[in-house]
PDB file of N, H, CA, C and O in Angstrom:
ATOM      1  N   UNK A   1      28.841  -0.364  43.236  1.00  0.00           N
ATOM      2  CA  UNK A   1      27.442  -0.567  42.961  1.00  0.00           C
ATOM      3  C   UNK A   1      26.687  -0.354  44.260  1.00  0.00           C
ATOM      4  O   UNK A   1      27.076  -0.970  45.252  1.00  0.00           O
ATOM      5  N   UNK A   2      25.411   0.643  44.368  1.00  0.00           N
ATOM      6  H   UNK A   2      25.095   1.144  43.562  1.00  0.00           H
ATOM      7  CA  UNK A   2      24.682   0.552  45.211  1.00  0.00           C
ATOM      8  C   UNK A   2      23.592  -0.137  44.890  1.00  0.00           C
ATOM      9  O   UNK A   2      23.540  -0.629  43.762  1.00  0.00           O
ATOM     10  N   UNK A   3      22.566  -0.305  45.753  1.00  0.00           N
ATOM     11  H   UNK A   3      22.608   0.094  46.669  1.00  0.00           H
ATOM     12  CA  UNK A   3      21.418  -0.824  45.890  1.00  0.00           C
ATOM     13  C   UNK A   3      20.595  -0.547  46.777  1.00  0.00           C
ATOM     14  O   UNK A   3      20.442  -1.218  47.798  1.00  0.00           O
ATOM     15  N   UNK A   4      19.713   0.898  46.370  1.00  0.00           N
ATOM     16  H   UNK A   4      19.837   1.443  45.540  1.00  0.00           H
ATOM     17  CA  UNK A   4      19.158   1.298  47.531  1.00  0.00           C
ATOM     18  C   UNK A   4      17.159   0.999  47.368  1.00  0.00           C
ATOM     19  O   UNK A   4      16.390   1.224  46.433  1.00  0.00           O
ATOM     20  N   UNK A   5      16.922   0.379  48.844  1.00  0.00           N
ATOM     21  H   UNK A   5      17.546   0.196  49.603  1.00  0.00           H
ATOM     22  CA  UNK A   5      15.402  -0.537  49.409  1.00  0.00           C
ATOM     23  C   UNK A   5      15.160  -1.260  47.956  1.00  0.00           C
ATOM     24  O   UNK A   5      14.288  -0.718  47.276  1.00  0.00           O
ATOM     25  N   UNK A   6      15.782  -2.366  47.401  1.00  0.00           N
ATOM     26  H   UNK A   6      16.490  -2.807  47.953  1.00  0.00           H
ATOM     27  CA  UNK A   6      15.414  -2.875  45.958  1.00  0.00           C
ATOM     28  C   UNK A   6      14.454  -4.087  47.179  1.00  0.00           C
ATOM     29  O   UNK A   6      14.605  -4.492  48.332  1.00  0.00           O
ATOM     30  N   UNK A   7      13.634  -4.245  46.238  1.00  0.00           N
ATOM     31  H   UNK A   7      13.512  -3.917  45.302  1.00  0.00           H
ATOM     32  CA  UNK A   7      12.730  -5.527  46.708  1.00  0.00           C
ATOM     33  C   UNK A   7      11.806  -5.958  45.974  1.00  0.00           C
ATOM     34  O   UNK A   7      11.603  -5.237  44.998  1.00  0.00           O
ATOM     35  N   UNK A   8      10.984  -7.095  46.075  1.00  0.00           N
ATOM     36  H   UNK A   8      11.149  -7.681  46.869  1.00  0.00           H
ATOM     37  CA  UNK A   8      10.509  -7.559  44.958  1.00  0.00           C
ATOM     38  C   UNK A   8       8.971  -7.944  45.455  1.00  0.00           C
ATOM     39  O   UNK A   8       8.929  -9.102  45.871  1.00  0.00           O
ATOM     40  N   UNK A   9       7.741  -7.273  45.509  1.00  0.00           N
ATOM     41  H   UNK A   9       7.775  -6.332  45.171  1.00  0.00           H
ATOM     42  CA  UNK A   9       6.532  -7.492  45.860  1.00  0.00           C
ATOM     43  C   UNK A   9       5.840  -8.873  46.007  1.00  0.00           C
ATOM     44  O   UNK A   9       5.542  -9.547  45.021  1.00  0.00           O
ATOM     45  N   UNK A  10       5.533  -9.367  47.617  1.00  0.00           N
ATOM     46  H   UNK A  10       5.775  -8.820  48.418  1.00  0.00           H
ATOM     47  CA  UNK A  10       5.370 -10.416  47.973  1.00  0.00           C
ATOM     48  C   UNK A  10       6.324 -11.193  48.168  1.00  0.00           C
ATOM     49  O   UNK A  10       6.065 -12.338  48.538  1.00  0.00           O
ATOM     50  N   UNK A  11       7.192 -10.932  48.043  1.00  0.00           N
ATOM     51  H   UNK A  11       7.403 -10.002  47.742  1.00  0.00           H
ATOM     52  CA  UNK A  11       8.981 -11.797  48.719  1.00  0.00           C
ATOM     53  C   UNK A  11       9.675 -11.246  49.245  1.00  0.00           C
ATOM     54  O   UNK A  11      10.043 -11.982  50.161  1.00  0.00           O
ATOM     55  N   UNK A  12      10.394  -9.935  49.330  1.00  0.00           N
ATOM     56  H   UNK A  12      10.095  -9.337  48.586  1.00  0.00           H
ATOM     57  CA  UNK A  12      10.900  -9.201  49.838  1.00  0.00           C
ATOM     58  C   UNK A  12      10.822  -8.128  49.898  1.00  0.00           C
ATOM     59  O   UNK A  12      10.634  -7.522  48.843  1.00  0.00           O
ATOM     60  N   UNK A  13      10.941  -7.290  51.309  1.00  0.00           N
ATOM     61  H   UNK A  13      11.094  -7.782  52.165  1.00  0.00           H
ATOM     62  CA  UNK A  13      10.136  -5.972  51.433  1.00  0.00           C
ATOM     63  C   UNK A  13      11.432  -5.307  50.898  1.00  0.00           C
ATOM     64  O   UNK A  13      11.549  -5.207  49.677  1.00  0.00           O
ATOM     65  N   UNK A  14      12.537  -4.787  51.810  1.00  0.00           N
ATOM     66  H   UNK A  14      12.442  -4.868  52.803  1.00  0.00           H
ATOM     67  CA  UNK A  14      13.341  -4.214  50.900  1.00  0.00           C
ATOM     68  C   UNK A  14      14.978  -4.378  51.666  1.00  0.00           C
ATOM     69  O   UNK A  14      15.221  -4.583  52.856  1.00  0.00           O
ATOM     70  N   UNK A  15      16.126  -4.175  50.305  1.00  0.00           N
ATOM     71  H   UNK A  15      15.929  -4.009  49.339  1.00  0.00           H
ATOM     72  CA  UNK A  15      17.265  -4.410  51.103  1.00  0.00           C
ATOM     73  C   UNK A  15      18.229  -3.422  50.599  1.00  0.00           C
ATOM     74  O   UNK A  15      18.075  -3.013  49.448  1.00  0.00           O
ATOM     75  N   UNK A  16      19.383  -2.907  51.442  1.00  0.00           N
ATOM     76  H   UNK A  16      19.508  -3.240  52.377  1.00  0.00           H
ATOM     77  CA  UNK A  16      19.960  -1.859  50.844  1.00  0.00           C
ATOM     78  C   UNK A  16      21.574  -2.357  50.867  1.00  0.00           C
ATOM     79  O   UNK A  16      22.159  -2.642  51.912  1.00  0.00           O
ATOM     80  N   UNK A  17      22.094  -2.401  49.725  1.00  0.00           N
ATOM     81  H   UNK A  17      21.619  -2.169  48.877  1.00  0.00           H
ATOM     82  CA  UNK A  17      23.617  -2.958  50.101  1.00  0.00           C
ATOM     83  C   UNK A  17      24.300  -2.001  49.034  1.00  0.00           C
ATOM     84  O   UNK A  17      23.783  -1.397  48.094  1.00  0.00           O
ATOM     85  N   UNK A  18      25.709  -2.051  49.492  1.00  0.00           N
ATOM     86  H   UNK A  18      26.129  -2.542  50.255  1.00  0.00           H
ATOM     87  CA  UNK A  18      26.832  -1.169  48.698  1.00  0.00           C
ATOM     88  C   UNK A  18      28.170  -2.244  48.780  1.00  0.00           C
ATOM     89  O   UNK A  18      28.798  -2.655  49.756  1.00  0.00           O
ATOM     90  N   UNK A  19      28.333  -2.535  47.180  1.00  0.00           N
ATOM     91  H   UNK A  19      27.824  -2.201  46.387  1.00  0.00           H
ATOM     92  CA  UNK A  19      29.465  -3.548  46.617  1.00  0.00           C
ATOM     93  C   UNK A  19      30.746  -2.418  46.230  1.00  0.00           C
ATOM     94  O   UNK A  19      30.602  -1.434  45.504  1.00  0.00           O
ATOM     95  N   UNK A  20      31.784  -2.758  46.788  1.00  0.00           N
ATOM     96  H   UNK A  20      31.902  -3.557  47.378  1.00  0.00           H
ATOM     97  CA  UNK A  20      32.698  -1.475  46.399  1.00  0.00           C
ATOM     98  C   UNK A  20      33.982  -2.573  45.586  1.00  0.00           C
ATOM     99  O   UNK A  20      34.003  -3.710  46.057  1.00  0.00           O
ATOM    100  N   UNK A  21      34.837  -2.334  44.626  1.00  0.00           N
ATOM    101  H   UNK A  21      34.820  -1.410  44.243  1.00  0.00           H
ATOM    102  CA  UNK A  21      35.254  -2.523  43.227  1.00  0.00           C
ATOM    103  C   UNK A  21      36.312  -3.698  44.172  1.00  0.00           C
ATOM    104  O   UNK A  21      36.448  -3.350  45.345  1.00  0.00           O
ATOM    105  N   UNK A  22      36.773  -4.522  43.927  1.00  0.00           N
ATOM    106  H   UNK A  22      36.662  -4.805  42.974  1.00  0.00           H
ATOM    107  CA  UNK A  22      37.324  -5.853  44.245  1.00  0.00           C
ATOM    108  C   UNK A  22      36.642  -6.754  45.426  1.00  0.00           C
ATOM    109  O   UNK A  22      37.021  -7.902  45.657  1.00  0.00           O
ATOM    110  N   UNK A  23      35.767  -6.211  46.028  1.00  0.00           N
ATOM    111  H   UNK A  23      35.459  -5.278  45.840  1.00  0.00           H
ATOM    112  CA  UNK A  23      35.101  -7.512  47.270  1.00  0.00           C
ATOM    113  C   UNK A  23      34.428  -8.500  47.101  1.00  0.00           C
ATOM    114  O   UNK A  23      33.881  -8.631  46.007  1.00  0.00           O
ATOM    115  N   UNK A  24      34.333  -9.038  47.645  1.00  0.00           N
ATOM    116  H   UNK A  24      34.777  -8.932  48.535  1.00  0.00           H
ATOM    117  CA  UNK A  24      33.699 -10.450  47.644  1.00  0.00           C
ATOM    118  C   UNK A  24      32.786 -10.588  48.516  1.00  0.00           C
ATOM    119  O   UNK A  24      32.830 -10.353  49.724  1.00  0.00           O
ATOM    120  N   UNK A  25      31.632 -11.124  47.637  1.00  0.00           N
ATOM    121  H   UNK A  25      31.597 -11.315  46.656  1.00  0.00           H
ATOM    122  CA  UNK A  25      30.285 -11.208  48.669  1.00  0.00           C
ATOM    123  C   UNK A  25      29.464 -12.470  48.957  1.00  0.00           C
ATOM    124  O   UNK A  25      28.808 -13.161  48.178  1.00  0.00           O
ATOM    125  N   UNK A  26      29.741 -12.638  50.740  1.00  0.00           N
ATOM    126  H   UNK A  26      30.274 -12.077  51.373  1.00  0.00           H
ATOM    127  CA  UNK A  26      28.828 -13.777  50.473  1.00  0.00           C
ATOM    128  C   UNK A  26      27.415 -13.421  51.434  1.00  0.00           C
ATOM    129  O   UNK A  26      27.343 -12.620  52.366  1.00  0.00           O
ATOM    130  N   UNK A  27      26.432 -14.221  50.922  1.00  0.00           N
ATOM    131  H   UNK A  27      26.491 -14.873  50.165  1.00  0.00           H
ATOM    132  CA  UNK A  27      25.053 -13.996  51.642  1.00  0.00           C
ATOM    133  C   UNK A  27      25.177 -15.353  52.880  1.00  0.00           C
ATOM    134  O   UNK A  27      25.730 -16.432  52.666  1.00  0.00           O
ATOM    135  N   UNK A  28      24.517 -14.943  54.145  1.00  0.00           N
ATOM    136  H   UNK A  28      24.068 -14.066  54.319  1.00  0.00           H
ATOM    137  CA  UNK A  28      24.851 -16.014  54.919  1.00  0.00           C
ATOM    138  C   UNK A  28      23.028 -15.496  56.247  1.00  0.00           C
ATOM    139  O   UNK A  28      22.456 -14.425  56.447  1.00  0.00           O
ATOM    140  N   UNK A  29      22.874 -16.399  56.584  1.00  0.00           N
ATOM    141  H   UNK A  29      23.339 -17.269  56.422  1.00  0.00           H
ATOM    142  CA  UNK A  29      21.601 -16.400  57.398  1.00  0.00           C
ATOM    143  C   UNK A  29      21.077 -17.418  58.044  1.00  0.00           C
ATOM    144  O   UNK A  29      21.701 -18.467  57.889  1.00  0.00           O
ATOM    145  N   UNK A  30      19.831 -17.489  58.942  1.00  0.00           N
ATOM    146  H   UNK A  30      19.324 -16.636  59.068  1.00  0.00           H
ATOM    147  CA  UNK A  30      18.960 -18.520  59.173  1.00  0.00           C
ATOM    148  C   UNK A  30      17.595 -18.963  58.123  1.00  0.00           C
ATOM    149  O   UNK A  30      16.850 -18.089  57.681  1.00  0.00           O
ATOM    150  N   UNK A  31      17.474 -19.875  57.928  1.00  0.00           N
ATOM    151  H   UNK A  31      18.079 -20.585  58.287  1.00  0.00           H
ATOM    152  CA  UNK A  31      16.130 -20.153  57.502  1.00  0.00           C
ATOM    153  C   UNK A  31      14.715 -18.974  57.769  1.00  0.00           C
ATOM    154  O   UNK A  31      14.040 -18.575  58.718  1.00  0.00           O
ATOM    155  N   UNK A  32      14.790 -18.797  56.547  1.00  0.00           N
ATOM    156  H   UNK A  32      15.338 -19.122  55.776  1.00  0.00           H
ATOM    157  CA  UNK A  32      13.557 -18.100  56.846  1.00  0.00           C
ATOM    158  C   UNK A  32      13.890 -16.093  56.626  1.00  0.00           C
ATOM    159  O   UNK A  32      13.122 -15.132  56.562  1.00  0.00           O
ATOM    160  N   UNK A  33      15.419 -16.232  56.572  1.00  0.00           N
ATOM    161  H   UNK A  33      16.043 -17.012  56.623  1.00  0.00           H
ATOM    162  CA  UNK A  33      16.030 -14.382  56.929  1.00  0.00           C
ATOM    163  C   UNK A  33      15.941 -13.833  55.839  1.00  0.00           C
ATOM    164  O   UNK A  33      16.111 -12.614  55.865  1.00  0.00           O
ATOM    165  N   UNK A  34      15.639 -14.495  54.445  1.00  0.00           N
ATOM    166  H   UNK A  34      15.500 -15.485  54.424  1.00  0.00           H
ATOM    167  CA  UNK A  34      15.675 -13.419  53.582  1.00  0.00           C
ATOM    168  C   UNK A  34      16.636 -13.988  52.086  1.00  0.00           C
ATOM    169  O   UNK A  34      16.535 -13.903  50.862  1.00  0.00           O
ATOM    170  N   UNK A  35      17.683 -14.658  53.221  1.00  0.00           N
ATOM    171  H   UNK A  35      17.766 -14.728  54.215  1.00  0.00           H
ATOM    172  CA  UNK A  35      19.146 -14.638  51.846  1.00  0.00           C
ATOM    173  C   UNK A  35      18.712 -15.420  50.886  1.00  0.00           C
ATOM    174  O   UNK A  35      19.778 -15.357  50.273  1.00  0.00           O
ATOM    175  N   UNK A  36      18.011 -16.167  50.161  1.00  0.00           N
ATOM    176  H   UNK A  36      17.145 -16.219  50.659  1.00  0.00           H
ATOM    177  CA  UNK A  36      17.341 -16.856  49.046  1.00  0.00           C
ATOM    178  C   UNK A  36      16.930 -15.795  48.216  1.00  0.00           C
ATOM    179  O   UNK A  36      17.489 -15.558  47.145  1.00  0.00           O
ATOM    180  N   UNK A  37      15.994 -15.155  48.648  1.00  0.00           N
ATOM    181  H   UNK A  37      15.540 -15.348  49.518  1.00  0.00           H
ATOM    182  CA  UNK A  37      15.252 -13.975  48.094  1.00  0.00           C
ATOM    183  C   UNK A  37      16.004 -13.115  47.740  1.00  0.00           C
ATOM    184  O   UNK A  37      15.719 -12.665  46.630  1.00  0.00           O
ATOM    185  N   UNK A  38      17.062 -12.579  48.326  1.00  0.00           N
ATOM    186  H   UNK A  38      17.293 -12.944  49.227  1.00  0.00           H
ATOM    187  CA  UNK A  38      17.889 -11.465  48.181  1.00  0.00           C
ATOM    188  C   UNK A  38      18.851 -11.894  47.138  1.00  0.00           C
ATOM    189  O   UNK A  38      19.223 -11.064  46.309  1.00  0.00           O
ATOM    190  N   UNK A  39      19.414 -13.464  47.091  1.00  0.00           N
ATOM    191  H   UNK A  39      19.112 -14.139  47.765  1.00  0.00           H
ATOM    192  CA  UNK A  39      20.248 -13.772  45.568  1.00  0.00           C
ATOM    193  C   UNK A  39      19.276 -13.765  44.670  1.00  0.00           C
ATOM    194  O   UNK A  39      19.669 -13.520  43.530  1.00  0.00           O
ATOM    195  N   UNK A  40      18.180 -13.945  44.790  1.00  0.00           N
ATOM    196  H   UNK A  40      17.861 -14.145  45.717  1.00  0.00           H
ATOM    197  CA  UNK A  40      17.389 -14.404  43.353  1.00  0.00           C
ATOM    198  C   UNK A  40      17.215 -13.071  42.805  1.00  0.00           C
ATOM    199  O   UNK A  40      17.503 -12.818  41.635  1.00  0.00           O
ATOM    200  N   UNK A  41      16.748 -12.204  43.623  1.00  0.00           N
ATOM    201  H   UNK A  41      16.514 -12.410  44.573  1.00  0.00           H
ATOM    202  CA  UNK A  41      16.679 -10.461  43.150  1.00  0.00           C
ATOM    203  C   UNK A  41      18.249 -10.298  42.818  1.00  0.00           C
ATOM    204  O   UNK A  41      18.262  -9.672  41.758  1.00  0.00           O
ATOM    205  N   UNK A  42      19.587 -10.559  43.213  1.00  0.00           N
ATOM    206  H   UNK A  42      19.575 -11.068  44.074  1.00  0.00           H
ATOM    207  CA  UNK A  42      20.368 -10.287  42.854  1.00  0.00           C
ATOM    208  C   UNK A  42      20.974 -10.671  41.673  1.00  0.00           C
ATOM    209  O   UNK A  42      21.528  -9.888  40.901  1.00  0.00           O
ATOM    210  N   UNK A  43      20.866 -12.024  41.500  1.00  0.00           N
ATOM    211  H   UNK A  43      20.416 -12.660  42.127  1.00  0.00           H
ATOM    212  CA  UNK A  43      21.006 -12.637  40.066  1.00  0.00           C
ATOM    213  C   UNK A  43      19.886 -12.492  38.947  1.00  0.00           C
ATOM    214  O   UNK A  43      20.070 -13.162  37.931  1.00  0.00           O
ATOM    215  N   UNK A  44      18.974 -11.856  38.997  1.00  0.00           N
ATOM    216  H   UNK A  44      18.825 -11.312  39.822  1.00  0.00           H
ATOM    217  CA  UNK A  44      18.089 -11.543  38.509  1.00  0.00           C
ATOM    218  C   UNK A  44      16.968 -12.458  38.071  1.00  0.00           C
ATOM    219  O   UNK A  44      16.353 -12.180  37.042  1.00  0.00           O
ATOM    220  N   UNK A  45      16.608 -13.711  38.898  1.00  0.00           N
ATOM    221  H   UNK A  45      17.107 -13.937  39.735  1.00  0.00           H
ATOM    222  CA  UNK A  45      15.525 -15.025  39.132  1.00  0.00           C
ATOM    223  C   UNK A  45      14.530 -14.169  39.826  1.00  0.00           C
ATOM    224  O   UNK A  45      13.794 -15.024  40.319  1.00  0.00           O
ATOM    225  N   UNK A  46      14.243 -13.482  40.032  1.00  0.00           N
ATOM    226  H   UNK A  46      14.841 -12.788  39.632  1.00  0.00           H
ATOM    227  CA  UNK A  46      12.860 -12.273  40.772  1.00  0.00           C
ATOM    228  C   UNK A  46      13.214 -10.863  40.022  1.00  0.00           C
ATOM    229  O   UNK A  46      14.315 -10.313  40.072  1.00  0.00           O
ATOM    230  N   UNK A  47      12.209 -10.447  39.406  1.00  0.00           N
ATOM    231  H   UNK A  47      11.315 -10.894  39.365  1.00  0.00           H
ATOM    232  CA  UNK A  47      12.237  -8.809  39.329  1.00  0.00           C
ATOM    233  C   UNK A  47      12.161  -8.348  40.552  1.00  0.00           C
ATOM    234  O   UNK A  47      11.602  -8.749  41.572  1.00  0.00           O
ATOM    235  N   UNK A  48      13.168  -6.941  40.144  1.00  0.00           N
ATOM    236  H   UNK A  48      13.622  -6.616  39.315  1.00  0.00           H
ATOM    237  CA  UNK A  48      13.171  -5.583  41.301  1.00  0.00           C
ATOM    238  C   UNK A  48      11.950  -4.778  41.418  1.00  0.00           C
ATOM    239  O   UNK A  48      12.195  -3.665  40.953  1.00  0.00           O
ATOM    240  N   UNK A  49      11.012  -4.840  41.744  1.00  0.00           N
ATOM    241  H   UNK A  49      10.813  -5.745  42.121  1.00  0.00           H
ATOM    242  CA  UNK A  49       9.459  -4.153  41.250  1.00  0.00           C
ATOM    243  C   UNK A  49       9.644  -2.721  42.170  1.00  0.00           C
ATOM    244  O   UNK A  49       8.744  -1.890  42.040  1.00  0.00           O
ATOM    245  N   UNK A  50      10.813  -2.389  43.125  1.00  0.00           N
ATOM    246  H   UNK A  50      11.544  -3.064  43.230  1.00  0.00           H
ATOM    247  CA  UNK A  50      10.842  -1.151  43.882  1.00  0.00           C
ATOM    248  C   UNK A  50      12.393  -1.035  43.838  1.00  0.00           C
ATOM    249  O   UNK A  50      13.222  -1.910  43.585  1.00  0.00           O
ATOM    250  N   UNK A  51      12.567   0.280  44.151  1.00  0.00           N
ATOM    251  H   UNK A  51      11.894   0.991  44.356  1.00  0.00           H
ATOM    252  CA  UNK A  51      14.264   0.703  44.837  1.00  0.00           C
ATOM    253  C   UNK A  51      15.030   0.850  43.139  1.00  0.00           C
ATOM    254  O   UNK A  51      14.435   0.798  42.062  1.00  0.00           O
ATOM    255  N   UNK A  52      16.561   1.050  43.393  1.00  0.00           N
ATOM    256  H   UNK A  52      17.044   1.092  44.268  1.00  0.00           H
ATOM    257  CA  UNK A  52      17.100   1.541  42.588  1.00  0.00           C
ATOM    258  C   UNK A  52      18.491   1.245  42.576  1.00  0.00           C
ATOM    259  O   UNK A  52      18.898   1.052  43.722  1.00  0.00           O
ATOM    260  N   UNK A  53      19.345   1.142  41.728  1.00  0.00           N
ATOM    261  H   UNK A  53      19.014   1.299  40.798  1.00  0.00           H
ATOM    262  CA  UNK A  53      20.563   0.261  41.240  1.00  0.00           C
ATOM    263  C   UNK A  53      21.297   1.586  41.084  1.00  0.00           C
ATOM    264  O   UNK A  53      20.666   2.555  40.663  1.00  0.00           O
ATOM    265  N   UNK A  54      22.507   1.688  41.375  1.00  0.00           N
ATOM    266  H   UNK A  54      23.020   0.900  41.717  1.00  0.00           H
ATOM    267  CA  UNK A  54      23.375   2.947  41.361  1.00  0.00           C
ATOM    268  C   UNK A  54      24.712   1.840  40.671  1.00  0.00           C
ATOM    269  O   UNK A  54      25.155   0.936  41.378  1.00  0.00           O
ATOM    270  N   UNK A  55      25.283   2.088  39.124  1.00  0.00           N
ATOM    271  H   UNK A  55      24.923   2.823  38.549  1.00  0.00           H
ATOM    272  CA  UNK A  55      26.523   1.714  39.388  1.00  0.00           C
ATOM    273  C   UNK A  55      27.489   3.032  38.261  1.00  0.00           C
ATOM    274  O   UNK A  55      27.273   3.773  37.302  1.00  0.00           O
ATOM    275  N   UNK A  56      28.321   2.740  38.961  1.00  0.00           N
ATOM    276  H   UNK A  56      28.496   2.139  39.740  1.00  0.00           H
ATOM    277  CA  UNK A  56      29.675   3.740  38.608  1.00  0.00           C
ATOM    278  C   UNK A  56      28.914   5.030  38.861  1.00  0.00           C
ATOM    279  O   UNK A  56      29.449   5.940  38.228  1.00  0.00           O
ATOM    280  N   UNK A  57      27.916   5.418  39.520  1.00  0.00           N
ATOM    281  H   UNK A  57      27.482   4.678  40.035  1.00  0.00           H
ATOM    282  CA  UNK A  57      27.117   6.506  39.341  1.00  0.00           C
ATOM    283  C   UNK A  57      25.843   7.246  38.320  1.00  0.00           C
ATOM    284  O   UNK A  57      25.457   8.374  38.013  1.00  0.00           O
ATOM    285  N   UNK A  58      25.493   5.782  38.038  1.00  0.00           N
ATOM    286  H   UNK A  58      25.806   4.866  38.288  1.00  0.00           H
ATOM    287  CA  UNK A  58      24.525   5.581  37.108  1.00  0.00           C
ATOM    288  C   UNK A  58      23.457   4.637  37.318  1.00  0.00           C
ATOM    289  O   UNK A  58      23.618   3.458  37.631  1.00  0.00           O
ATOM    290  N   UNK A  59      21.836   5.498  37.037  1.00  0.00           N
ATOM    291  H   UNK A  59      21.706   6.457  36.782  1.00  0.00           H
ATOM    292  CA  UNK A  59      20.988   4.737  37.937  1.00  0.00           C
ATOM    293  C   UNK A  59      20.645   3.748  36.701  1.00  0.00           C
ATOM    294  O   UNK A  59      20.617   4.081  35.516  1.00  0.00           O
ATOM    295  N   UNK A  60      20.339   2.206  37.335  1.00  0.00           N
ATOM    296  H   UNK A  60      20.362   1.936  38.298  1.00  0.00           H
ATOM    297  CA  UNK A  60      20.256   1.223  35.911  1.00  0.00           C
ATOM    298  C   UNK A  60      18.864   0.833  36.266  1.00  0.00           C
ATOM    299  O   UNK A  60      18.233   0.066  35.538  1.00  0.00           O
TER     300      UNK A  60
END
């Protein structure tokens, strides 16, 4: 799965990550860096209002 500049207007400008098929991901930061924002867009608690979702090679 890619995730290319997804972000969500007025919370997060934009973030680009690539999940490749057995890893494990954890989000880790300081107060204030982002990682709240970036699970909630990831679990889907914020719409993606920009950027684009690539999985198996298919834009979702």
């Amino acid at each position: 799965m890619k995730q290319k500049n997804i972000g969500c207007t007025g919370k997060l400008n934009s973030v680009d990550l690539t999940i490749h098929k057995g890893e494990v991901i954890g989000l880790g930061g300081l107060l204030g860096s982002g990682r709240t924002e970036t699970a909630e867009l990831l679990f889907g608690v914020n719409p993606i209002t920009k950027g684009e979702i690539v999985i198996n090679g298919k834009k979702s």
